[in-house]
N, C-alpha and C positions, 0 to 999 in steps of 0.2 A: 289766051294761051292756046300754042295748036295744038292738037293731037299729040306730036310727034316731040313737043316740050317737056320737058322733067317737070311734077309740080313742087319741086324742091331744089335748087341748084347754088351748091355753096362754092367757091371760088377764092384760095390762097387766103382763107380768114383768120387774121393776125389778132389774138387778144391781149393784154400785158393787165399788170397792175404796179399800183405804186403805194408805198408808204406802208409795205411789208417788209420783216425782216432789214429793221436795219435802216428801213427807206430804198431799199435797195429794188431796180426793176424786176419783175416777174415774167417770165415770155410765159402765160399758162396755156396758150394756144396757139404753135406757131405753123401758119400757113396750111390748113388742112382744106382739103377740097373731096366735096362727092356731090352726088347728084341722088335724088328721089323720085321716084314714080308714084302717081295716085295711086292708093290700095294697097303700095310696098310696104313691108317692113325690114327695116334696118337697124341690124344690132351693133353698140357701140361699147369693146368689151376693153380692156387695160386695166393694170393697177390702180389703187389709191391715191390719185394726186393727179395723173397722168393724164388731165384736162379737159375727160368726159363732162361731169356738170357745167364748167365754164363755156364749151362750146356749146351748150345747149342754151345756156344763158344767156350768149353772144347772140343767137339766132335769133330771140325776143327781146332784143338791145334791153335788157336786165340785170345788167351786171351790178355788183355790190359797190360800194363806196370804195374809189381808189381804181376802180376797173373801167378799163376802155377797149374798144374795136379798133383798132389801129391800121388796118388793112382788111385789102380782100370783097369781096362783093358778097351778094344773099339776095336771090333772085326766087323769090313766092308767087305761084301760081301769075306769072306776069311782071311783078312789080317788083323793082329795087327797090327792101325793106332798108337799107344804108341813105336811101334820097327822102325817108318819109318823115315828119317832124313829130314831134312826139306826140301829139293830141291823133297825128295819122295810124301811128304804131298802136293804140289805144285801140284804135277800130278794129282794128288786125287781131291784136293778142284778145283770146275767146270767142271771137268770131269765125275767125277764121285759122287761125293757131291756137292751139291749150297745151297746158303743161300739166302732168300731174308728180309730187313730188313725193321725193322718198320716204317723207313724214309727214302724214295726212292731218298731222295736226299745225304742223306747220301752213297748212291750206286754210285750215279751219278753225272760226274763233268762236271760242267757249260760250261768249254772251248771245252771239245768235242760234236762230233755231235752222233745225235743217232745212224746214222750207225756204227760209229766207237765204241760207249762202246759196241753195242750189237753185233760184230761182232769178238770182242775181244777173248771170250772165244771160239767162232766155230776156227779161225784164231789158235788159240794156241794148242786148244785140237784134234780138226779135222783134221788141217792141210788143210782148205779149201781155195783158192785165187781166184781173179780178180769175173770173171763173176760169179763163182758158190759160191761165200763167198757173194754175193752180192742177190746173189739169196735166199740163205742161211736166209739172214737178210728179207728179205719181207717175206718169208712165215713165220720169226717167229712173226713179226708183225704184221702181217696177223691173225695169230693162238691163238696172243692174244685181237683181237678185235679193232686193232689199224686199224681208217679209212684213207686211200689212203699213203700205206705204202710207193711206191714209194718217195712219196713227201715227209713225216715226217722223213724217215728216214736220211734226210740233214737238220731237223731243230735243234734247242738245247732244253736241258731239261726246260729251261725259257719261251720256246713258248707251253707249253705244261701244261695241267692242272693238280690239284691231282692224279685224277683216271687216268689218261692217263700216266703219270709217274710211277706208282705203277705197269701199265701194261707191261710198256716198262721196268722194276726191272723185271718182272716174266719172259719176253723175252730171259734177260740177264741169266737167271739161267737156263732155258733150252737150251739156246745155245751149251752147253756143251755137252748135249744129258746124263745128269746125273740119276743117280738109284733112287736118294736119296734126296729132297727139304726139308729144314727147313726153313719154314715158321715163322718170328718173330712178332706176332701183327701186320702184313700188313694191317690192317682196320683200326686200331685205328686212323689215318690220314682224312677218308673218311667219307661222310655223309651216310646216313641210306641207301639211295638207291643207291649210286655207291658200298657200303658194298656189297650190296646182288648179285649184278653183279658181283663183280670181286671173291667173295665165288663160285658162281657157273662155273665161267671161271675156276678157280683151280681145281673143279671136276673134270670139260670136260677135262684138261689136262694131271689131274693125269688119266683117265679112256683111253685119246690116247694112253699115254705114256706107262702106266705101271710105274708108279712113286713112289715108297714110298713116306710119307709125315708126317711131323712134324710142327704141326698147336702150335704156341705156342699164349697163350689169356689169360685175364682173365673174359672173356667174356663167360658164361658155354651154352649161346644159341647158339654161333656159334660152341661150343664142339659137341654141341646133332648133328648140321645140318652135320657137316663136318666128323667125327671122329667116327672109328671104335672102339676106345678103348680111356682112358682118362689115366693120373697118377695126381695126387693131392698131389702138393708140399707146405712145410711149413716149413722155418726156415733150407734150405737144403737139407731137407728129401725130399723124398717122404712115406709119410703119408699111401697112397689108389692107388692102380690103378686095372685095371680090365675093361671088356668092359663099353662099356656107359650105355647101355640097365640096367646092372647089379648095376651098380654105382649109377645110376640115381633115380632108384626105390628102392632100399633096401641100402643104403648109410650105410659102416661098420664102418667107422670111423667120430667122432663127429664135425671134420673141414670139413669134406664132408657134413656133412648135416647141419652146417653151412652154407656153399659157398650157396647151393642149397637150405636152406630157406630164404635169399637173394637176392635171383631171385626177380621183380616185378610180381605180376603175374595179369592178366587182371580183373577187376573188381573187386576186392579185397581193401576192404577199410579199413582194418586196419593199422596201420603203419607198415612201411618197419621193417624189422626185419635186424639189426644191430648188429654185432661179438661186443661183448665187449673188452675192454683193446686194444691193441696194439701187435705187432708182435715180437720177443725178436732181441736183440742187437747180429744179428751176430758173434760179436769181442768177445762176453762174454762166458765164461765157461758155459754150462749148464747140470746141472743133471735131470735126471727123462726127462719125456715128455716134448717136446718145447710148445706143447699148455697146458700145465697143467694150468696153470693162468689163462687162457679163456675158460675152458671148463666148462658146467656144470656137465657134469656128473663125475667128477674127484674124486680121492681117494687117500688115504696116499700116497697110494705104486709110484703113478703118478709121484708125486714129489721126490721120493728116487731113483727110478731107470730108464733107459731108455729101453722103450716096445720094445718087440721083435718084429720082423717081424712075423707076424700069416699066414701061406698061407692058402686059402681056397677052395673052389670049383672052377672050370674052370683054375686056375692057379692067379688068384684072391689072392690080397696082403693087408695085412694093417697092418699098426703100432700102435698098440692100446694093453692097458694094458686088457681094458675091450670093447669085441666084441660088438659093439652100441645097437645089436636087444638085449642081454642077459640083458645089461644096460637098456635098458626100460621093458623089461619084469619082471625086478628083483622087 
């Protein structure tokens, strides 16, 4: 890879499922494209449904029974991950990709001891044994904040609390010594202040490691704290993406400054500000824009056709028939 390559580069990635609702097709990921840099991070923020864990899934060709990658390319650190055979993809996912999920127990099985799940991927990918695999596991317990690692690491996931569990997940994913963390809503689990601790544990690792990092939320405060750039999903698309800074303050598309007028904000006493209508039925055919129904600023054309991709300044994306700042200027 040269210098000047993304260590991450996704391209028109089509995922569907089948023998949901009905048997009926599912587009849960339609045509999304961005790119990654070594040591980036990138928040991936939308509703519930609105195709963040699938595209994540898609990326570690993972997907659940019924689910397929239908299009689209997925270019890692070099290599089309769409041309590799699956015993290929094996080498790749924990080596050189890890996931860590929004349910640490969903990572982690009750009958083994900690050493052994977190030693699993150094053991397979490293090729580390006896003293130095063992070594291996305390500094990564060590490294994530896990007290008196010697000892914990012969206990089970059962003796171990929320947040300590979630730590002992992020252990598991650097084990590998990977390029690349996708991060799945790992807070949602946690109270306010183990959140904030274990956000800032993933900086200090992605800032060791040199880690790229795919924070997925829909949480837009830990976007602003954590994430160098955002993309803002809806209905499969991606709608917006572009840094945070950018996004944040001058929002081009009208689901963006939705999400973000959303926010609670501190001393503010009017009522919260609520998206009208509903999200659309993935399975269903849809023309024109997928937010046309909930937008306000919507027009004929919204509903006829579906909005091109606009690029704009910095490399700055959005799917909108009408650019939002022109829309309120008009």
């Amino acid at each position: 890879m040269s210098d000047t390559s993304p260590l991450l580069k996704v391209t028109n990635l089509q995922a569907q499922f089948t023998g949901f609702r009905g048997r009926r097709l599912v587009k849960a990921v339609d045509g999304i494209s961005f790119t990654l840099d070594a040591g980036e991070t990138l928040g991936i923020v939308g509703e519930s449904g609105c195709g963040k864990t699938t595209a994540c899934h898609a990326l570690f060709r993972l997907l659940p029974a019924g689910g397929e990658v239908v299009g689209g390319s997925i270019e890692f650190d070099g290599q089309d991950l769409m041309g590799l055979s699956p015993q290929e993809m094996r080498q790749i996912r924990g080596r050189d990709m890890a996931m860590i999920l929004q349910d640490p127990m969903a990572s982690l099985n009750p009958l083994f001891s900690i050493f052994d799940q977190v030693a699993e991927p150094a053991y397979y990918h490293q090729q580390l044994r006896r003293s130095r695999l063992k070594e291996r596991v305390r500094q990564l317990l060590a490294s994530v904040r896990i007290p008196s690692p010697e000892v914990r690491m012969r206990e089970y996931p059962h003796q171990m609390s929320g947040g300590m569990r979630q730590r002992i997940v992020g252990a598991m994913a650097m084990a590998g010594g990977p390029k690349l963390i996708v991060a799945d809503e790992p807070t949602t689990n946690l109270d306010v202040t183990i959140q904030l601790q274990y956000l800032n544990l993933l900086k200090e690792i992605q800032r060791e490691a040199g880690v790229a990092l795919i924070f997925v939320t829909h949480n837009l405060g830990i976007v602003a704290k954590m994430c160098d750039k955002v993309a803002v999903m809806y209905a499969g698309k991606i709608v917006e993406q572009g840094s945070v800074r950018e996004i944040y303050t001058n929002p081009k598309h009208p689901y963006t400054e939705a999400l973000l007028n959303s926010i609670p904000k501190i001393g503010d006493k009017e009522s919260l500000y609520v998206i009208p209508g509903q999200p659309p039925d993935l399975a269903e055919e849809r023309i024109g824009c997928s937010f046309q129904p909930r937008c306000p600023y919507a027009v004929e054309k919204c509903a006829l056709e579906t909005p091109e991709e606009v690029v704009l300044k910095n490399g700055r994306v959005a799917q909108c028939w009408l650019p939002l700042m022109e829309t309120q200027n008009a």
